[in-house]
C-alpha positions in Angstrom: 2.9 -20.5 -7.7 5.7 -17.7 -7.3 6.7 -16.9 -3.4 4.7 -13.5 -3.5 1.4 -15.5 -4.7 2.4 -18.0 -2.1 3.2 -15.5 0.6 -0.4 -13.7 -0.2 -2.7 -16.1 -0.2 -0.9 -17.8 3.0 -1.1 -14.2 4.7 -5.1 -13.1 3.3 -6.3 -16.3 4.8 -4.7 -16.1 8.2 -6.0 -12.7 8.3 -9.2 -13.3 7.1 -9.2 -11.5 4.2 -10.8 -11.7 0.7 -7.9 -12.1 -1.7 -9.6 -11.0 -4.4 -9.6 -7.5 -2.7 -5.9 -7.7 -2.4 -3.9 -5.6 -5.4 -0.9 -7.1 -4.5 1.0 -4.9 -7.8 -0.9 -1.7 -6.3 0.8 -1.9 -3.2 4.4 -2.9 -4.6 4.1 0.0 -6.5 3.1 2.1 -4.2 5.8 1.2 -1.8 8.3 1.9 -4.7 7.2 5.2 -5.1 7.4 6.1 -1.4 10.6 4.9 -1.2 12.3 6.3 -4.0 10.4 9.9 -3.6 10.5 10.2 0.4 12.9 7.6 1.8 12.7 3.9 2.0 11.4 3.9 5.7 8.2 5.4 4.8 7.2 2.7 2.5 5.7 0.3 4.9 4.0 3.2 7.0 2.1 4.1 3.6 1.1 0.7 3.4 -0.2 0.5 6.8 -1.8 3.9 6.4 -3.3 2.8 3.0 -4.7 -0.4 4.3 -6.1 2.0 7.9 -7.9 4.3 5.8 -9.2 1.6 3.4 -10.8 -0.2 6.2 -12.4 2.8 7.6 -13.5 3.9 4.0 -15.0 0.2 4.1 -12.1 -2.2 3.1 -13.3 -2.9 -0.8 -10.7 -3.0 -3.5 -12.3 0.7 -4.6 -11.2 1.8 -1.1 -7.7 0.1 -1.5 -7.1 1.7 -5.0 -8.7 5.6 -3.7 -6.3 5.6 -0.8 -3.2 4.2 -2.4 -3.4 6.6 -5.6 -3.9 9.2 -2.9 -0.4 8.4 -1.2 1.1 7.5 -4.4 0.3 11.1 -5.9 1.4 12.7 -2.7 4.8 11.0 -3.0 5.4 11.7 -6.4 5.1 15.2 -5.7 6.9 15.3 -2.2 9.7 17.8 -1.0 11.0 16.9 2.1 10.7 20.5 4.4 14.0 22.0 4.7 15.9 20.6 7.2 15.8 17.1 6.8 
């Protein structure tokens, strides 16, 4: 078992969580994007805010996969508003 699959598993069950609803590649990716298309800060706020709005849409891997391909397209497409 790599660290990561350690590191998940060790973290899904002290949180309580079904693992198999865990897309641990979806988020990486995810992350990636944010922080290559906005700046690296906002990569574990996209997380958080994928995983808020997956637990109010339910918390099923559908709900995971909807919200992070919603913040995953918004990055992609991002321009920062002038000024910053």
């Amino acid at each position: 078992m790599n660290v990561l699959d350690e590191f998940t598993t060790t973290v899904s069950k002290a949180l309580g969580l079904d693992e198999a609803v865990v897309d641990r590649d979806l988020v990486l990716h995810l992350t990636k994007d944010v922080a290559h298309n906005v700046a690296r800060p906002a990569a574990p706020l996209a997380a958080f805010l994928v995983g808020l709005a997956a637990g109010k849409a339910g918390g099923g891997a559908d709900d995971v996969r909807a919200a992070a391909e919603k913040v995953a397209a918004l990055a992609k497409g991002y321009t920062a508003p002038d000024g910053e």
